[in-house]
C-alpha positions in Angstrom: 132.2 202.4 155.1 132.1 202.5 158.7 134.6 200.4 160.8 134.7 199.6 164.3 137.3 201.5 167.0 138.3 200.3 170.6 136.6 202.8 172.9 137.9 201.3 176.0 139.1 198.5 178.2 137.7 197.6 180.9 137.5 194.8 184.2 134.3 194.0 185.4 134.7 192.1 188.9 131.6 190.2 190.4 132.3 190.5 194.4 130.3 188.2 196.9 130.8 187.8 201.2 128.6 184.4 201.1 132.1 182.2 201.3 134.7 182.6 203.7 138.0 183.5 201.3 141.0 181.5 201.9 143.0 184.8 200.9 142.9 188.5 201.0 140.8 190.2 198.4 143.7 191.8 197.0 145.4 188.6 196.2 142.3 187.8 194.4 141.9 190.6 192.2 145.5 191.4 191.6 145.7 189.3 188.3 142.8 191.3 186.6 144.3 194.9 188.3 146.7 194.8 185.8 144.5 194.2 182.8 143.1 197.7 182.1 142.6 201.2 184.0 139.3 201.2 184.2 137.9 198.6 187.1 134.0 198.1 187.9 133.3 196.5 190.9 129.8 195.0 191.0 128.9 194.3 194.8 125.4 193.2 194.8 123.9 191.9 197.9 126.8 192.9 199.8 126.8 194.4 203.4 129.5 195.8 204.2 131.4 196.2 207.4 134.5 197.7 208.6 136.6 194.8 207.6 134.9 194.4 203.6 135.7 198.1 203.5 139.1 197.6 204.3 139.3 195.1 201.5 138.2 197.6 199.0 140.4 200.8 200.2 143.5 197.8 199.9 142.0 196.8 196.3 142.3 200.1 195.4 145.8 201.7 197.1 146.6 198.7 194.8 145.0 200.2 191.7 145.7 203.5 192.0 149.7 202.3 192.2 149.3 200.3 189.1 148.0 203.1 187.0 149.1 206.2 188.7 151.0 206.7 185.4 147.4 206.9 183.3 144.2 207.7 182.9 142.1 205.0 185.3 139.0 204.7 186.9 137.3 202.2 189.5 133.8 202.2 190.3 131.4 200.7 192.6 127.8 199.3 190.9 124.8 197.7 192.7 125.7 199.0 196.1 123.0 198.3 198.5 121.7 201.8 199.7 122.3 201.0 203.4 126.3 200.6 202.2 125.8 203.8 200.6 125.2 205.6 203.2 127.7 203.8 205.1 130.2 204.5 202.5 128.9 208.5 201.8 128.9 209.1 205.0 132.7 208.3 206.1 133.5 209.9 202.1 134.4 206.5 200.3 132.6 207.9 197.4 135.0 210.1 196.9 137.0 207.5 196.3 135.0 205.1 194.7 132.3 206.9 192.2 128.8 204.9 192.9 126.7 203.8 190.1 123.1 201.7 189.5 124.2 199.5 186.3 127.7 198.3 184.9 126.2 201.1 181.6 125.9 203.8 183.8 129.6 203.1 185.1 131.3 203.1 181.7 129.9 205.9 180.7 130.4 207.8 184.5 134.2 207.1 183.2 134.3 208.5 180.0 
């Protein structure tokens, strides 16, 4: 008989710029940082400048000091390909693995 196993956890965050935020992004995510070590950050539509990019560096100092401990993952999906360059260019790749589809992300962080 087969029987069905827990692969993974993980926290898939929607992120939009078309509202001003009446805190940091940070503050916002913090709540869900803690729920599993394996983040996906899906930033459609999205242009980044140096100031969203700063969010996401202090999204992810946060992150990485949660689950520093553990095996943990954070991932960018549906980044526009002018951000990518942007962000491949000054190395944030490096730091945050790029992928097309929230699929292609779980499985990048098998």
């Amino acid at each position: 008989m087969k029987t069905l196993q827990l692969k993974r956890v993980c926290t898939i965050l929607k992120l939009t710029d078309s509202a001003p935020a009446q805190t940091t992004l940070t503050d916002q995510v913090s709540p869900f940082l803690i729920q599993a070590p394996h983040l996906v950050l899906d930033v459609e539509g999205i242009q980044f400048n140096s100031m969203l990019i700063g969010e996401l560096v202090n999204v992810h100092r946060t992150f990485e000091e949660r689950w520093r401990d553990e095996e943990h993952h954070i991932a960018l999906v549906n980044l526009s390909e002018v951000s990518r360059a942007v962000f491949e260019r000054v190395r944030l790749t490096e730091m945050f693995p790029v992928f097309g589809s929230i699929g292609e992300a779980l499985n990048g962080a098998s």
